[in-house]
C-alpha positions, 0 to 999 in steps of 0.5 A: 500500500503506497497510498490511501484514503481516509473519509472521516477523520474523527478518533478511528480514522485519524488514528488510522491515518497517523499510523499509515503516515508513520509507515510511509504511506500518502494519506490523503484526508477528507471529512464532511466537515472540512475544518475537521480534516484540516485539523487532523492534517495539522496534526500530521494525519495526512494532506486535506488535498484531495488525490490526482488519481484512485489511492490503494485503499480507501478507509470510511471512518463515519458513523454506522448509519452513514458508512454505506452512503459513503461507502456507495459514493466513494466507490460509484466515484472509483476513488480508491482499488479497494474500500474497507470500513471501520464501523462498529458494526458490520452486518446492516451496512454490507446488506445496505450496500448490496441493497443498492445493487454495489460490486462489493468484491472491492470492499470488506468490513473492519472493526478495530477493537479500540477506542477512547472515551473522547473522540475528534481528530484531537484525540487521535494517537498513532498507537491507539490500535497497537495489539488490539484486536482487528476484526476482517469480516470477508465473505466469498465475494472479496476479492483477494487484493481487497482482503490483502490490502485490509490486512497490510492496514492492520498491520500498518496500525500494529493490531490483529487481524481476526476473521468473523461473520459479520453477524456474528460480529455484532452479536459478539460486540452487543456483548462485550461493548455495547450493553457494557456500555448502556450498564455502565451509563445506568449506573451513572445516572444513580449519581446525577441527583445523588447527594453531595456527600455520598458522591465524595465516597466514590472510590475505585470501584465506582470509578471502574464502572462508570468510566465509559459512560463519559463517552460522547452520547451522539456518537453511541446513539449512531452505533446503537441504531445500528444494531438495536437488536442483540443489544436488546436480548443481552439487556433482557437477559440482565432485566432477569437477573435484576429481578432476581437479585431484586427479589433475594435482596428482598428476602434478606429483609425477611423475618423468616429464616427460610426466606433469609437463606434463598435470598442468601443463595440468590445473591451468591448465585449471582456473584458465583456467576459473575465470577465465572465469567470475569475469568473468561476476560483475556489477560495480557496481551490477549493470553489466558488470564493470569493472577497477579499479587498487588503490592500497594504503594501510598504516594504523594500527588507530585510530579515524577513519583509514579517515574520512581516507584517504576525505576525502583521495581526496575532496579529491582529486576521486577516487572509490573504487569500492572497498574492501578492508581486510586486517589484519596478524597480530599488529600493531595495524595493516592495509592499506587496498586502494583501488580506483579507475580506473585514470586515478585511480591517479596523482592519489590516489597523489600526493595521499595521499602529500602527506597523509603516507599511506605506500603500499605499491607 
């Protein structure tokens, strides 16, 4: 790939395009809203010129309802030899494209397992797809320089490519980002009208909950329309165990003691559940989950102190497999939460505490 073009330089496509420039390829930018282009191209994203001739590849980066208008233009247009998109989902916009009577062996559906809670061209970072997950959805039709083309993006952007059905796809991402998504934004609704002094007790775990629910609702208002019903059976699903749970915290309200134990046994059925199925979440870089030992570090909020703690576990031989930070309401200072092996656990500890570290057990 020498060339390519990016339509739609929001998070996604300027990212995309950062990457791209930075393995030598002429990117070209263009985005319904010009100022938006100019902005990714001042950032080093590519040119806002638009190409003399037909690039290698184009990449729609706009929202799932608008990517197969795009896409038919871009391609009735012959701007590019191929045309990937990178929407969150996949299945409606291929059946809108081949509704309106399209030659897709030119095109393949993408969708980079990466994001942020912000978006625009002024979000964007080269390495926001780095070891990410890259789903490629090809079908019989694809043609195999399309698809080549699609996988030289992915590994342009240092991600991994993962074939899927597109339906299959969006059941998948109903699952682990779009009803997350909605769970989390109904758990930081609680807050908006909460009192102010039971908000000043949120800690880490409230914090871990709510953090996707900052992101921008237009922008997932656009990805839900797109695929409103898998997104439906999974929170039906969650509606039942809310019942349930409603009903065994219910019974732990009870006088009776029988009513006392189903409640009992409710509730652990539940966490039981959950248990099982956090375990199931990949680990590092992708691999099976593994358990990791905290070592738990107060630190005063000042500059260079995370910098530190770092160079002292380096000096120690010690790898951080992991990192948590949790601040203190109220006080300049927090707790720096190490994760390393647990064989790590005595080596960090002594050599942290002989640096002057104060740990917490």
């Amino acid at each position: 790939m020498r060339t390519a073009l990016v339509i739609g330089t929001g998070l996604i496509g300027t990212s995309a395009a950062l990457a791209l420039v930075q393995r030598g390829v002429v990117v070209h930018l263009s985005d319904h809203d010009p100022e938006q282009a100019r902005t990714a191209a001042a950032l080093g994203a590519g040119t806002d010129e638009t190409p003399e001739s037909p690039v290698d590849l184009a990449v729609v980066a706009a929202p799932p309802a608008h990517v197969a208008g795009v896409l038919a233009d871009a391609m009735r247009r012959g701007l590019a030899r191929g045309y990937v998109d990178v929407a969150s989902v996949k299945g409606g916009p291929r059946r809108e494209l081949e509704a309106l009577g399209l030659d897709l062996s030119a095109y393949i559906g993408t969708h980079p397992m990466s994001g942020r809670e912000k978006s625009g061209p002024l979000a964007a970072t080269g390495d926001l797809f780095e070891g990410r997950p890259w789903v490629l959805t090809p079908t019989r039709d694809t043609d195999t320089e399309v698809l080549n083309l699609a996988l030289e993006l992915v590994s342009h952007c240092r991600a991994v490519p993962v074939v899927m059905d597109a339906d299959a796809h969006d059941r998948a991402v109903a699952l682990v980002s779009h009803m997350p998504h909605l769970v989390s934004s109904m758990v930081a609704a609680r807050l908006e009208h909460a009192d102010e002094a039971a908000v000043r007790l949120c800690g880490q775990g409230i914090r871990d909950v709510t953090r996707i629910a900052a992101s921008d609702p237009r922008m997932w208002i656009d990805i839900l329309s797109a695929n409103p019903g898998p997104v439906a059976d999974l929170l039906t699903e969650v509606a039942a165990d809310l019942d349930e749970t409603v009903r065994a915290l219910r019974a732990l309200q009870s006088s009776d003691d029988d009513k006392r134990r189903e409640g009992t046994t409710g509730i652990e059925d539940v966490l039981r559940r959950g248990n099982a199925g956090q375990i199931r979440v990949p680990g590092k870089h992708g691999s099976a989950p593994r358990t990791y030992e905290v070592v738990a570090v107060l630190i005063d909020d000042q500059p260079g102190q995370l910098a530190r703690i770092f160079a002292d576990a380096g000096r120690a031989g010690v790898n951080i497999e992991d990192v948590r930070i949790e601040h203190a309401t109220g006080q300049q200072a927090g707790l720096v939460q190490l994760m390393v092996e647990p064989k790590a656990v005595p080596v960090l500890t002594a050599a942290l505490r002989e640096r002057g570290w104060a740990l917490r057990q």
